[in-house]
N, C-alpha and C positions, 0 to 999 in steps of 0.2 A: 543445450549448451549452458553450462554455469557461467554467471558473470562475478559473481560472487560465493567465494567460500569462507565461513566463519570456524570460530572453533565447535561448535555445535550447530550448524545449518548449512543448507546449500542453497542459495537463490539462483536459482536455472531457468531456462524460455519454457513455456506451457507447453508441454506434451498432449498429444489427442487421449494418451491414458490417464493423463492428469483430470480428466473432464469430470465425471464421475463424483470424486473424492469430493474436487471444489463444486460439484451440483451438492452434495450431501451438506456441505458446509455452509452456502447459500442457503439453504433451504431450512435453516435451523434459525428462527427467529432472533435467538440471543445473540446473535453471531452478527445480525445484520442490525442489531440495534439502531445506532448510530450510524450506520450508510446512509447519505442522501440517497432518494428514491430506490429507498430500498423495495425489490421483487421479491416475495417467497413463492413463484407462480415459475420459477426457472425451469426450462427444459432445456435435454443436453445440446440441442438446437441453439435455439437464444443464445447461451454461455459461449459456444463455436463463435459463434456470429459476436457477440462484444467482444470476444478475445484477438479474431482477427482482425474486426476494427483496429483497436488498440494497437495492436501487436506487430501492423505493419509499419512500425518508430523502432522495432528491433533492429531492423539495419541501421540505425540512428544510437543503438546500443542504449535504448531505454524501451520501456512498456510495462507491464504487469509481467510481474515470473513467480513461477510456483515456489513457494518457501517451504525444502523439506528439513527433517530431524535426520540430522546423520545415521545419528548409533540405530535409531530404530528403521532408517529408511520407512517414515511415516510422511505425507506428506499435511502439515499443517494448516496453510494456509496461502494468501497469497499479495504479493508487494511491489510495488513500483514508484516509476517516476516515470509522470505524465505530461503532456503538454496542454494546461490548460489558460494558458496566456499565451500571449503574442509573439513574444520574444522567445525565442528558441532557447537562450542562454540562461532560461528563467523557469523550471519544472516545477510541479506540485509532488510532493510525496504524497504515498497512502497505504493503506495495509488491512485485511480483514482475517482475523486469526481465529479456528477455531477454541470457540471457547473453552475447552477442555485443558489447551495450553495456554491461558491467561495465568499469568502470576509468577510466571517463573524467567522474566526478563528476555525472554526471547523479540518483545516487542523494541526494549532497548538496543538488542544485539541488530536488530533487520535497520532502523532507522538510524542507528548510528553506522553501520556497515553503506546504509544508501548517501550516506553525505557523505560518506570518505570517497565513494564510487562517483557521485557527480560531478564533486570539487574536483578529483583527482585524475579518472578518467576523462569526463566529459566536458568537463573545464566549464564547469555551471558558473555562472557568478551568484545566481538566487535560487533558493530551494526554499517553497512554502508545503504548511501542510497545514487544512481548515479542517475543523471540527465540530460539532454541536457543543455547546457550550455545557450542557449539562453529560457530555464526556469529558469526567474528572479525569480519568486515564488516562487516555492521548493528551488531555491536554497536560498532565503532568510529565509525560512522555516528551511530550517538543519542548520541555523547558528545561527536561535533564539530558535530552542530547544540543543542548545550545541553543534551542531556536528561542525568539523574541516574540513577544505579544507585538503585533501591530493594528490588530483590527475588529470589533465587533462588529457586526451586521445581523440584516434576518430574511431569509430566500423568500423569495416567490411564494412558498407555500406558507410564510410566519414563523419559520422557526428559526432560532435565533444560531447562530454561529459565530466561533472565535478565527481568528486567521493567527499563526505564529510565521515565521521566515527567519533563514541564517543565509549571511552574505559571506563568501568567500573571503 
């Protein structure tokens, strides 16, 4: 099911044929750069299993959804809003795009398309989205769809991350 239709994408619930594509896309180093604990060891098992973790917050009208290219009917990559705080009224965005479709705004279209959908839909009050601090990108990305620096830190493992967030 689409939850979101842009001018050039469709962000839709993961399909079992979806599986595959986004194994291929995992599994490409550059793509997972910047993932906390990023796997390149994914099998179509595992990705099943995190997805429906996740994925059972679609009756909630958010999760991870596959992010396709209309015209080409390719499927690129894949995007949501998740619950990683307490407050239900309070989601994290994210996104992992193959990299082959880096540079051509498609990153701007998915994350400005998921704040219109949380504001607007799901009646968010807070949508954050963290990053590795040495992702220039994303973090240029959250500051030209509106979001605010509010936070440096460094995970568990040392590495250092930025936090951005936009209030309703």
């Amino acid at each position: 099911m689409k939850i979101i239709e842009t001018e050039r994408l469709s962000i839709r619930e993961i399909e079992q044929k979806d599986i595959d594509c986004l194994l291929d896309i995992y599994r490409v180093s550059k793509n997972m750069e910047f993932i906390p604990n990023s796997n390149f060891e994914w099998t179509n098992e595992l990705l099943v299993e995190k997805y429906e973790k996740i994925n059972q917050d679609y009756k909630n009208g958010f999760g991870i959804y596959a992010v396709e290219l209309k015209q080409l009917n390719v499927l690129i990559g894949e995007a949501g809003l998740f619950k990683s705080f307490q407050d239900i009224s309070h989601l994290e965005l994210g996104y992992i795009l193959d990299h082959k479709f880096w540079g051509n705004g498609y990153g701007t279209e998915i994350c400005q398309s998921l704040i219109k959908y949380g504001f607007e839909k799901l009646n968010l009050y807070k949508l954050s989205a963290r990053m590795f601090c040495q992702n220039i990108a994303s973090i240029r990305l959250s500051e030209k769809c509106g979001m605010n620096f509010v936070k440096q830190g460094v995970t568990d493992k040392g590495e250092h991350f930025c936090e951005y967030e936009i209030v309703k």
